[in-house]
N, C-alpha and C positions, 0 to 999 in steps of 0.2 A: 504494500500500500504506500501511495507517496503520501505528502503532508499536501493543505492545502496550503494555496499559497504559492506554490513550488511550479505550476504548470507553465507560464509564462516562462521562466529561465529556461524551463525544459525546451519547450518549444521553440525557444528562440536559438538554443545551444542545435538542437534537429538541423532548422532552417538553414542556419550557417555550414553544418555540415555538409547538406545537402547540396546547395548552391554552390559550395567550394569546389564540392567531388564533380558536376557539372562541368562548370568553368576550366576545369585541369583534363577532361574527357575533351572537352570542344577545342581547347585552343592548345599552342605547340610551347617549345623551345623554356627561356626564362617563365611565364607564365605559366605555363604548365606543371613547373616542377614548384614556382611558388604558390598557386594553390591546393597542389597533392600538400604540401605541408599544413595551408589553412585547411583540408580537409581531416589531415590525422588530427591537426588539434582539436578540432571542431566534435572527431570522433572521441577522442577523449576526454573534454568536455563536458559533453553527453552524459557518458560513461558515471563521472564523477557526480553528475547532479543525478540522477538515478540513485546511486548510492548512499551521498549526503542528505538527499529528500526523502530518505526513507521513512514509513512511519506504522511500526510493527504491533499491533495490537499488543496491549500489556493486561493481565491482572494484576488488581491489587494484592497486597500481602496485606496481613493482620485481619485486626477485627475494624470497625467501622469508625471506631473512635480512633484508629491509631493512622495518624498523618504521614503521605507517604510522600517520596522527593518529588519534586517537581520538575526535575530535569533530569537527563545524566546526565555522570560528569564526576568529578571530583572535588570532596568536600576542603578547601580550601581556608577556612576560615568558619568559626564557633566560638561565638561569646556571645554569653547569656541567651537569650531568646534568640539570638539572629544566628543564623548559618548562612556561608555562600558557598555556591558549586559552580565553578568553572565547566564550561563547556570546550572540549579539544573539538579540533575539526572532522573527526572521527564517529564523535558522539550524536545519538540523533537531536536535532535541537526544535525538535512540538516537545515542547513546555506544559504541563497539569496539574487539575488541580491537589492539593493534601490532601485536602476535606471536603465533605458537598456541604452547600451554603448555596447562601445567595450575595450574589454580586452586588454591591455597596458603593463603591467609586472606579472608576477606571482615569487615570490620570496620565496623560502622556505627554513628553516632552521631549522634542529634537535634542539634537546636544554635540557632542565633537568626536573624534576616533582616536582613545585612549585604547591602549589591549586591557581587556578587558577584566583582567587579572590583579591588575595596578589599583593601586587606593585611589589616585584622581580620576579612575575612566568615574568615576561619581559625576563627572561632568558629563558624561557620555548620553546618546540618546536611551531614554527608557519607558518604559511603562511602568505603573504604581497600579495594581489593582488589591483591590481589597474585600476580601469577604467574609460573608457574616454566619458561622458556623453554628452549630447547636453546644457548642463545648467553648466559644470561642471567639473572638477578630484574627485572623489569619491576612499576614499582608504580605504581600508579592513583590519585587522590584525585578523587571526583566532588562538587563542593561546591555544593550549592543558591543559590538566590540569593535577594532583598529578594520575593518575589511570594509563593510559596510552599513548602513544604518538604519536598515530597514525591520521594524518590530513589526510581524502582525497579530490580528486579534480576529478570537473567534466568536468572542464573547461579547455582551454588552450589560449594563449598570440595569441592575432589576430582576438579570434573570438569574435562573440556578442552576447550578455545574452539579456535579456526582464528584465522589470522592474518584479520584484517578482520571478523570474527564477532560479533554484536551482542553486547552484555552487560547494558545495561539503558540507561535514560532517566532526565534529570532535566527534570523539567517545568518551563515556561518560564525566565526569566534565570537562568544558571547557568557552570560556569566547569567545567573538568578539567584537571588539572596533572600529567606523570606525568617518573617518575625511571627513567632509559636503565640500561641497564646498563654497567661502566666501561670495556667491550671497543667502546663503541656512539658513535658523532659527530652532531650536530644537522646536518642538511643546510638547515633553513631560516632563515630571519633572521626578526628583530622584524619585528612588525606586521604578520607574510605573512596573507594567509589561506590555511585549510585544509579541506578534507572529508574527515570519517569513514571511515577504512575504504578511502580513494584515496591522498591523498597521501603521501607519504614523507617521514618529519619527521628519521628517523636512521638512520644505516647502519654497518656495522662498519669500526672505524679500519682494519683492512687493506685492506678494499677500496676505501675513499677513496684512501689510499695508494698503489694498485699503477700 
């Protein structure tokens, strides 16, 4: 399954290929051999956004109340309520929800091309969504990264996601850092990795507890 979102690059990565491999059939000499070249890249290209757009059905892990990552990637950063998870270029990047709720703000703002890893990509373009849990406030930050700066969204302010429920994508290097709610404990340590919408990043202090 691709992501949505993803069909334009795709198609447009096609296009290029397609027209390149044309124009190197049709015509001779220099030309010829300059777009056999735009046509390999164009094929691999391709190749690459097929593979980067991927978007692999996931179940959740745990029980209903326990918040699951919202991206892969690896956990780079935990203190107190906040975690952030880097996303490699590797990693699929649709984004989901913890918890099912309802969507409460969606807040987005352009911003510059920090990598996305760096304390000032804080400047960087992002989305603020925030939602309103049964156990909780659960808040989002999806921050673009150094490549390009395109967030999209699948959601909008009113409605209601399911625990594990896609919310949108940021296209390639990018980061998501989200804040638990104070009833909620991190179950995982630095530098774990994690998958979207699987594994279990927090659970509620009683039931650590019991």
């Amino acid at each position: 399954m691709l992501a949505k979102g993803s069909y334009s690059w795709i198609g447009a990565a096609i296009l290029f290929t397609l027209i390149s491999g044309y124009i190197s059939m049709m015509s001779g000499g220099f030309l010829s051999r300059l777009f056999r070249f735009f046509f390999i890249l164009g094929f691999l290209l391709t190749i690459f956004f097929f593979i980067f757009f991927r978007d692999p059905e996931r179940k959740p892990q745990g029980g209903e109340d326990d918040a699951v990552s919202p991206a892969d990637g690896k956990v780079i950063t935990l203190d107190g309520r906040c975690i952030c998870i880097f996303m490699n270029i590797y990693d699929v990047h649709v984004n989901r929800a913890p918890l099912a709720g309802r969507i409460t703000v969606i807040d987005y703002k352009p911003g510059g091309f920090i990598p996305a890893f760096f304390k000032d990509s804080d400047i960087n373009e992002r989305n603020h969504v925030v939602i309103e849990t049964e156990y909780g406030t659960v808040e989002l930050f999806q921050i673009a990264g150094i490549l390009t700066r395109r967030i999209v969204s699948y959601i909008s302010e009113g409605g209601h996601v399911k625990r594990g429920e896609r919310i949108g994508m940021i296209r390639f290097g990018s980061r998501v850092d989200v804040h638990i709610p104070e009833t909620y404990e991190f179950t995982v340590k630095l530098n774990a990795t994690v998958k979207a919408g699987e594994t279990v990043i927090a659970m509620r202090k009683e039931k650590i507890r019991r």
